[in-house]
C-alpha positions, 0 to 999 in steps of 0.5 A: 111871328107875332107880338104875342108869340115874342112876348110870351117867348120873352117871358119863358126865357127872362121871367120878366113880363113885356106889355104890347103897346102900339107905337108912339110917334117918338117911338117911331122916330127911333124904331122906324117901321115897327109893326108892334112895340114890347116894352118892359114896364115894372122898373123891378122887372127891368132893372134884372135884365137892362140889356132887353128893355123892348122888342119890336117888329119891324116891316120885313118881319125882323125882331128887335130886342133893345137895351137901356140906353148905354150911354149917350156922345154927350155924357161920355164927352164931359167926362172924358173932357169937362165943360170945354169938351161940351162947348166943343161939340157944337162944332160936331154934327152927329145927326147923321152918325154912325156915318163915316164922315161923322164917326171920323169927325168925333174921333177926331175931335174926341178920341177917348170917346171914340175908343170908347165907343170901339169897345162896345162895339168890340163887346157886341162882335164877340158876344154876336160870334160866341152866341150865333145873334146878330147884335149891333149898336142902335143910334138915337141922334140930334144935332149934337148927341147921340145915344146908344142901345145894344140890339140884336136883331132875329130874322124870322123865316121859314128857317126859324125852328124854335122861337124861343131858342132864337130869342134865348141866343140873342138875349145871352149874348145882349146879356154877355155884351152888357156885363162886359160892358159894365165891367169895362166902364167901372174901369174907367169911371 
């Protein structure tokens, strides 16, 4: 499947338009092997549907769709625990998270963050099982942050029959995760 085909089958399921745009070197930081990069451009059209912001071809011929970052260990760190939680964390190296030992290590050090961070993950398990999309939690890391995305990701073989049904479940259940989310964080902030 091609950018074209994702971002017209994007376009009949969202109603909002996606650019094709090559990869950019930060990009490929983040997204590795992408072949081809949708993003969502118009800020009006992008804030109707945060939980798919872009889409990606990655090597072994998966789709990627991409929310907003949700949020980032740094900000949910000064929140939970102010200035001295950020002083802290330079003791936490998250470079290579979600790794066990680094998971281990900011659930020791922050807990709230961690159980926080177990939520979303709790919200994309039961939005993935509801809907049939693989979803998980994609990661950008430094040293001492790192940011959240919800993904789902579409694998495309000789299985797939409809690709905008494929790209259909994995936007309602990204779309499902993210309001849970929402929901969850007016809660607690």
């Amino acid at each position: 499947m091609n950018e074209i085909e994702v971002r017209d089958a994007l376009f009949r399921t969202t109603g909002v338009h996606f650019e094709i745009r090559e990869p950019s070197r930060r990009d490929l930081d983040h997204f590795g092997a992408a072949r081809w990069f949708l993003i969502c451009r118009e800020v009006t059209e992008a804030r109707r549907i945060p939980y798919v912001n872009i889409a990606w071809g990655d090597k072994g011929n998966a789709i990627w769709l991409e929310s907003v970052e949700i949020g980032d260990s740094l900000e949910w760190i000064y929140q939970h625990y102010g200035d001295t939680g950020v002083a802290s964390v330079k003791k936490v190296k998250l470079i290579d998270f979600p790794s066990l030992r680094a998971r281990e290590e900011l659930g020791d050090q922050f807990p709230k963050v961690m159980r926080r961070f177990e939520m979303y993950e709790k919200f994309l398990k039961n939005s993935s099982e509801k809907h049939g999309a693989h979803l998980e939690m994609r990661y950008q890391s430094s040293k001492e942050r790192t940011s959240f995305r919800l993904a789902a990701k579409i694998l495309v073989d000789n299985r797939v029959q409809s690709v905008d049904g494929e790209i259909g479940r994995a936007v309602k259940a990204l779309g499902e995760a993210y309001d849970n989310i929402s929901k969850y964080e007016a809660k607690i902030l």
